[in-house]
C-alpha positions in Angstrom: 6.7 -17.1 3.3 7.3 -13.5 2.8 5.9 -11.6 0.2 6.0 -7.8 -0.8 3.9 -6.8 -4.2 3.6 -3.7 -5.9 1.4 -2.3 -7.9 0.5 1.0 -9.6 3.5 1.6 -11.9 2.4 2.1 -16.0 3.0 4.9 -18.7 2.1 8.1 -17.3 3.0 11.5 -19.3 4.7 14.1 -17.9 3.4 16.3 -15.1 0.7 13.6 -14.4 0.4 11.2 -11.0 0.7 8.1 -10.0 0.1 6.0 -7.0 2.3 3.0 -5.9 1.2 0.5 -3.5 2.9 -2.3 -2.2 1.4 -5.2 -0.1 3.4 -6.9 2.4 2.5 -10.9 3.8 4.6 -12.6 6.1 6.0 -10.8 8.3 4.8 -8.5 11.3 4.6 -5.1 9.2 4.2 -3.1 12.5 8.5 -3.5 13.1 9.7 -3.0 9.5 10.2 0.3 8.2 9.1 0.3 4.7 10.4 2.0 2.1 10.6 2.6 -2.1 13.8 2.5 -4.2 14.0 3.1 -7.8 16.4 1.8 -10.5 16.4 3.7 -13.4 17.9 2.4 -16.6 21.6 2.0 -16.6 21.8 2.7 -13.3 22.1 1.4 -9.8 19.3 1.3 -7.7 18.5 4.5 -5.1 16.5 5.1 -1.9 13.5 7.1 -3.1 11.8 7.0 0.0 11.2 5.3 3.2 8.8 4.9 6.2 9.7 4.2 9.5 7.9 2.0 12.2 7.0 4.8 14.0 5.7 7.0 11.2 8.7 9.0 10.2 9.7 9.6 6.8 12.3 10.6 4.9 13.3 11.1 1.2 15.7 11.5 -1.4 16.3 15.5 -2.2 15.0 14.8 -5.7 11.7 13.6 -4.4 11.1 16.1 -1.7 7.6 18.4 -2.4 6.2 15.9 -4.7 6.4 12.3 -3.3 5.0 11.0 -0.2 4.9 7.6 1.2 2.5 6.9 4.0 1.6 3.4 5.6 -1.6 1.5 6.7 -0.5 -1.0 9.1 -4.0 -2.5 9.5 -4.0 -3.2 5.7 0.0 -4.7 6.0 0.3 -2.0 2.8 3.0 1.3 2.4 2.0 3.6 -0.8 3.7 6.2 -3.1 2.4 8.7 -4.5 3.9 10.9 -7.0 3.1 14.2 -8.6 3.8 16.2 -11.0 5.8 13.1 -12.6 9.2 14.3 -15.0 11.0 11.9 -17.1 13.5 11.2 -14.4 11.3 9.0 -12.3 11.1 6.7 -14.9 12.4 3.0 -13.6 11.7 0.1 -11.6 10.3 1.0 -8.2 11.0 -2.0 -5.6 9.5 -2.1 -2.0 12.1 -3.2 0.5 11.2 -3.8 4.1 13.5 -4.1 7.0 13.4 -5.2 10.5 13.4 -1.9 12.9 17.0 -4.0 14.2 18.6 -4.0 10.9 18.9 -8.2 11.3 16.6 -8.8 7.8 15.3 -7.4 5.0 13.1 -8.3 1.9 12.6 -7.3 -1.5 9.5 -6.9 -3.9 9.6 -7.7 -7.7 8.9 -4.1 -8.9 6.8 -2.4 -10.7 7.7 0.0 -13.8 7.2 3.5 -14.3 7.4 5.3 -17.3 7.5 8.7 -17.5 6.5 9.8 -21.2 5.1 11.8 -23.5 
């Protein structure tokens, strides 16, 4: 059975940090690339960031400079962290993983961020 939880998210005012971690069981982490979507209130949900298998990154223009995912393959775990936090982050952060070949793809529960002061 394949599970992904996060953990991390809370009330956090603004310009503080927070770090999002998201443990995957289940599947072989090594050939998913890994990666953190946010859906804000009202809104549909967006690719914050994502990690490939082989290391490479890449991020939403909004979150460039002050998020950065990273991986730990030997702990089956992908992280966020985010600085300097504004009100827009706040939302439900998911962690998705997907096969390298595109044929699945999972889904965490979430965790919510708020971004207040």
């Amino acid at each position: 059975q394949v599970q992904l939880v996060e953990s991390g998210g809370g009330l956090v005012q603004p310009g503080g940090s927070l770090r999002l971690s998201c443990a995957a069981s289940g599947i072989n982490f090594r050939i998913y690339t890994m990666g953190w979507y946010r859906q804000a209130p009202g809104k549909q949900r967006e690719m914050v960031a994502t990690v490939s298998s082989g290391d490479s990154s890449n991020y939403v223009a909004s979150a460039k400079g002050r998020f950065t995912i990273s991986r730990d393959n030997a702990k089956n775990t992908v992280y966020l962290q985010i600085n300097s936090l504004k009100p827009e982050a706040t939302g439900v952060y998911y962690c998705n993983a997907r096969h390298i070949l595109g044929v699945r793809s999972y889904w965490g529960q979430g965790t919510q961020v708020t971004v207040s002061s």
